[in-house]
Backbone as CSV, one residue per row, in Angstrom:
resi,resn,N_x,N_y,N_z,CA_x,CA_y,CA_z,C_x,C_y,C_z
1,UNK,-1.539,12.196,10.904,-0.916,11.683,9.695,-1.275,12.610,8.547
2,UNK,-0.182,13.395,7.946,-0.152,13.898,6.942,-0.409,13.018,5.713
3,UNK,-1.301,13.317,4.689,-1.041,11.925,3.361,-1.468,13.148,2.082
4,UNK,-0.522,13.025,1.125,-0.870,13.823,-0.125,-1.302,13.183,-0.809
5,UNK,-2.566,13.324,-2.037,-3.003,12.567,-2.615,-3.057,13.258,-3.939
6,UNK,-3.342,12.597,-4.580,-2.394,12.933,-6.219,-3.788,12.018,-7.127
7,UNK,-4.682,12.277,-8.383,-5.335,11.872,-9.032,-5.045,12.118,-10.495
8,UNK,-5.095,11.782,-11.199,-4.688,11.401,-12.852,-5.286,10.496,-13.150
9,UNK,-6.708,10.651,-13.547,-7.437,10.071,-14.784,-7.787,8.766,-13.479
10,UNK,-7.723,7.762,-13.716,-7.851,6.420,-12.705,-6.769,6.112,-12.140
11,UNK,-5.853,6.730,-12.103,-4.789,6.554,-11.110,-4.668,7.719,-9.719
12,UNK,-4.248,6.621,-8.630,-4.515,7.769,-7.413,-2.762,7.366,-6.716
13,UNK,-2.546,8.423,-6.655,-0.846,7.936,-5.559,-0.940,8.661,-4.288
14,UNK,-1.023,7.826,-3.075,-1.021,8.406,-1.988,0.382,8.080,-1.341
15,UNK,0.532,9.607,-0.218,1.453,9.698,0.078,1.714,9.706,1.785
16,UNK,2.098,9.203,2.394,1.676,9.174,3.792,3.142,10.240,4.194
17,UNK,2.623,10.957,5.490,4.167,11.574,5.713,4.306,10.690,7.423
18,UNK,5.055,9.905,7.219,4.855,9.591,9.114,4.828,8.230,8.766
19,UNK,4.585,7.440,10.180,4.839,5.871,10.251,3.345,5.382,10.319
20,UNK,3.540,4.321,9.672,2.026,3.338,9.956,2.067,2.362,10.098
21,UNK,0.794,2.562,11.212,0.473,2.146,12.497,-0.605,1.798,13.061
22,UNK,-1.316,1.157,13.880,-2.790,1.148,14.317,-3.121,2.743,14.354
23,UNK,-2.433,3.742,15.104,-2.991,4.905,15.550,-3.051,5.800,14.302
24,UNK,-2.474,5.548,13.267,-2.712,6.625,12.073,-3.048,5.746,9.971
25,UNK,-3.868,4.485,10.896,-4.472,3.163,10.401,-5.787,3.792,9.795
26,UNK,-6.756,4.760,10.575,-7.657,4.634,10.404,-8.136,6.492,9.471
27,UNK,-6.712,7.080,9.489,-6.656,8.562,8.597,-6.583,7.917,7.349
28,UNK,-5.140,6.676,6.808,-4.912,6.508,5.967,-5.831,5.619,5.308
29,UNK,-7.484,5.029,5.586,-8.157,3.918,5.394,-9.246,5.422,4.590
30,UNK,-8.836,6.199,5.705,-9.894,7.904,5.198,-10.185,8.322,3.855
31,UNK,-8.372,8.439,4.018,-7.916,9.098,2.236,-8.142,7.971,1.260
32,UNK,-8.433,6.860,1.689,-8.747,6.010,0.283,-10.042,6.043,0.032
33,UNK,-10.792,5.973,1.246,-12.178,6.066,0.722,-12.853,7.385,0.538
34,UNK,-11.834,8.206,0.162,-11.774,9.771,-0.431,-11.683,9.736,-1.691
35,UNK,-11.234,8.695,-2.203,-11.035,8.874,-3.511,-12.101,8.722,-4.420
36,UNK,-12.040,9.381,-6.074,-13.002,9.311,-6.185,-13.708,7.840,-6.695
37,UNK,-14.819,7.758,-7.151,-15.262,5.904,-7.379,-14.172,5.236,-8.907
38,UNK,-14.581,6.463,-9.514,-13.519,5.814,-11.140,-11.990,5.909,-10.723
39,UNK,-11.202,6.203,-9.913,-9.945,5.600,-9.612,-10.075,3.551,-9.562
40,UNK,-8.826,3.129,-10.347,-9.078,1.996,-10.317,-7.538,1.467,-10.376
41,UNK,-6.423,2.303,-10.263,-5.358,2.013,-9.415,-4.687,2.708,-8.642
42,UNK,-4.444,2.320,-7.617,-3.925,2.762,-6.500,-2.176,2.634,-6.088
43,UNK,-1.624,3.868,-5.659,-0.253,3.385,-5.554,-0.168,4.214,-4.217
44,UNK,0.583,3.539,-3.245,1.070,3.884,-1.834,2.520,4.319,-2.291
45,UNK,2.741,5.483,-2.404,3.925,5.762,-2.155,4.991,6.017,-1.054
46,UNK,5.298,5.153,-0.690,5.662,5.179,0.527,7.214,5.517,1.474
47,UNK,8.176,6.215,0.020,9.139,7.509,0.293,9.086,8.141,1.782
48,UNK,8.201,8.613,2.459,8.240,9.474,3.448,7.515,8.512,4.626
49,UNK,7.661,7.350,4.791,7.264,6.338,5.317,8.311,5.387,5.753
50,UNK,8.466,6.117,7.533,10.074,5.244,8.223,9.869,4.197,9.187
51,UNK,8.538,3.735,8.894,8.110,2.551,9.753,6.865,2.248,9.804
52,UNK,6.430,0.951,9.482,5.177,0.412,8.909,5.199,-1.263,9.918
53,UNK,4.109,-0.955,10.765,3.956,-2.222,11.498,2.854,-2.960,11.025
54,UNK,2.182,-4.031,11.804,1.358,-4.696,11.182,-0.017,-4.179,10.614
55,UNK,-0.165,-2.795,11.066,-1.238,-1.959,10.204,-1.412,-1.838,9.204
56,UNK,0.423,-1.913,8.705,0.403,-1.965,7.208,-0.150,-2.915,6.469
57,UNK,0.386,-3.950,6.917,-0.715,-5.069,6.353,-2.066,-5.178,6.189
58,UNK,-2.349,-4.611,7.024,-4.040,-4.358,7.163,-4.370,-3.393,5.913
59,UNK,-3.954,-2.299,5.745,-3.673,-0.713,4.863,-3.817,-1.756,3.389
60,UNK,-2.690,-2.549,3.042,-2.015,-2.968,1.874,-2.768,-3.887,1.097
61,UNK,-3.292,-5.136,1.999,-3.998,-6.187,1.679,-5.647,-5.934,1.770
62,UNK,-5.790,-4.969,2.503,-7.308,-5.187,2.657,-8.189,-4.518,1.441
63,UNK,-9.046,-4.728,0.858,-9.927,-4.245,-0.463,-9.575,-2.770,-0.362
64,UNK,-9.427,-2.016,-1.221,-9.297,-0.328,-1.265,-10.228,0.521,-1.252
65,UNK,-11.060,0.583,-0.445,-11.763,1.397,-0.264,-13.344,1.317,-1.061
66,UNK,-13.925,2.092,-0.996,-15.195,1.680,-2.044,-15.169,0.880,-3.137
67,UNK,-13.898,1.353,-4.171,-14.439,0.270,-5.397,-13.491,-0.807,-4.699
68,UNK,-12.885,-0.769,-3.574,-11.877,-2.179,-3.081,-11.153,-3.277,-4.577
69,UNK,-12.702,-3.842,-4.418,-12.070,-5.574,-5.046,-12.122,-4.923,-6.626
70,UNK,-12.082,-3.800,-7.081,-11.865,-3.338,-8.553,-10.563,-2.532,-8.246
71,UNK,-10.162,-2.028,-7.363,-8.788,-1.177,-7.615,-7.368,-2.100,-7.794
72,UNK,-6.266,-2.023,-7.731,-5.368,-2.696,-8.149,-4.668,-2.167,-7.215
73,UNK,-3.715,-2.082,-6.245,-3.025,-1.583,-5.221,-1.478,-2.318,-5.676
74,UNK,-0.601,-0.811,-5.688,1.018,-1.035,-5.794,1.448,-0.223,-4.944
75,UNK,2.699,-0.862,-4.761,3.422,0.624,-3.851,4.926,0.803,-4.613
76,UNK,5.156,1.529,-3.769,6.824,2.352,-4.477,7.328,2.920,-3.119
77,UNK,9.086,2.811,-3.326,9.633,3.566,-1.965,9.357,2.844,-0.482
78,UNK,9.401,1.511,-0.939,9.020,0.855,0.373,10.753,0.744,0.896
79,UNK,10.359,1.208,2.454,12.273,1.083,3.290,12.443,0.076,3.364
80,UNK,13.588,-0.525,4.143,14.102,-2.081,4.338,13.070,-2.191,5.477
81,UNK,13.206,-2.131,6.345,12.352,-2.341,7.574,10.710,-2.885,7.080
82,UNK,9.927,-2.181,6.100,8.709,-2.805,5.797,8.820,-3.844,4.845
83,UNK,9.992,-3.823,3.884,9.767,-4.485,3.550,10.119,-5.725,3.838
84,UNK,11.306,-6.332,4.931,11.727,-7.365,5.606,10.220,-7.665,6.032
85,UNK,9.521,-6.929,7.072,7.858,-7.292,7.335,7.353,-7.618,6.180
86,UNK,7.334,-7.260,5.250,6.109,-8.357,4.250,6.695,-9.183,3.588
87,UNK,7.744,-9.718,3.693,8.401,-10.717,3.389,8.322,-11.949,4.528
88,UNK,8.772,-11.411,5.650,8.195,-12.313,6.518,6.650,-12.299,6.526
89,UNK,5.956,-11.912,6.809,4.449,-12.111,6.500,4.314,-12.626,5.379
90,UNK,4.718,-12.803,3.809,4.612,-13.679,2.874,5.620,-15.311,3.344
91,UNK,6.366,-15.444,3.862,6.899,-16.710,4.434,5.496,-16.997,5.160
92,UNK,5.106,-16.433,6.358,4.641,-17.578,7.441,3.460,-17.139,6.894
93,UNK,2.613,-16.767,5.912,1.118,-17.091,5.426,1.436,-16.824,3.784
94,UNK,2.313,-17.282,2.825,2.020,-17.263,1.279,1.239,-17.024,0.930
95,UNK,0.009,-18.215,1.167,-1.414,-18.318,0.171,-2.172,-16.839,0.509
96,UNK,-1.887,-16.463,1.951,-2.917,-15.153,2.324,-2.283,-13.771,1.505
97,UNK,-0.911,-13.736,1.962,-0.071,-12.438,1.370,0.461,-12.453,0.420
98,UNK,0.022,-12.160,-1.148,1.123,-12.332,-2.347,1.553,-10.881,-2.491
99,UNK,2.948,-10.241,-2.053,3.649,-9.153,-2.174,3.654,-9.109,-4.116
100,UNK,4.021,-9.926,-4.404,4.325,-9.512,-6.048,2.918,-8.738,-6.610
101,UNK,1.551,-8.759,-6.340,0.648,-8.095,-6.689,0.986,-6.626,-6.097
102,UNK,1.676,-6.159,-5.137,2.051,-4.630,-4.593,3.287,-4.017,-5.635
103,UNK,3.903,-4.879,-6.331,4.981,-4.334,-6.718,5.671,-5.419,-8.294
104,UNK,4.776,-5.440,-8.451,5.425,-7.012,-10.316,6.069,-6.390,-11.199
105,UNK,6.846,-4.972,-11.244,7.006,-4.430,-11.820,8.602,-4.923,-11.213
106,UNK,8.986,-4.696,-10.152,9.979,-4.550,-9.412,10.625,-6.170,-9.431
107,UNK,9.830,-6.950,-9.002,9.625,-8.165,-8.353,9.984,-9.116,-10.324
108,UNK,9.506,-8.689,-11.624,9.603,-9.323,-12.963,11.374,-8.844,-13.245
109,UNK,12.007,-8.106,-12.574,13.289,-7.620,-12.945,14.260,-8.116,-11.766
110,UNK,13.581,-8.783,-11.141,14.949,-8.732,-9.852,15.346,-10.243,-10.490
111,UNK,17.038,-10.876,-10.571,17.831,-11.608,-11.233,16.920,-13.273,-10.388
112,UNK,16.917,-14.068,-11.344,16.596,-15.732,-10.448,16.306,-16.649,-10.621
């Protein structure tokens, strides 16, 4: 798994090139805890990303890396395919998965 990583001040945007997965779960868990400690938001850009199974979930929801429960995790460029998956994963567990914390930017503009 290719992943570009990008730093600006406390912002970090990672970039995965390839699908995720259990088998390239544990490169992309790498590059976060690569980052440095004063990053304190995180964005998955996920453009070059054509399939995301339940790893992703694991990747998305789980604390970010060293400072974890202080970083803020968003993403961008999510395909239909992942994101139908975390939609269903927000149906059959709500209270566990809130998608609008990955993306409230997106999610405060859509019509409802």
């Amino acid at each position: 798994m290719n992943v570009t990583t990008t730093v600006d001040g406390t912002r970090a945007s990672l970039t995965p090139h390839g699908d995720i997965d259990f088998d390239t779960l544990s490169s992309l868990r790498a590059a976060v805890d690569a980052l440095p400690d004063h990053v304190t938001d995180l964005l998955w850009d996920l453009h070059h990303t054509p399939f995301m199974d339940v790893a992703g979930l694991h990747l998305l929801f789980a604390p970010a890396g060293r400072g974890g429960a202080d970083r803020t995790t968003t993403v961008t460029g999510l395909r239909p395919q992942a994101l139908r998956m975390l939609l269903l994963a927000t149906d059959v567990h709500p209270t566990v998965i809130d998608v609008s914390r990955l993306f409230p930017d997106t999610l405060r503009t859509l019509p409802g």
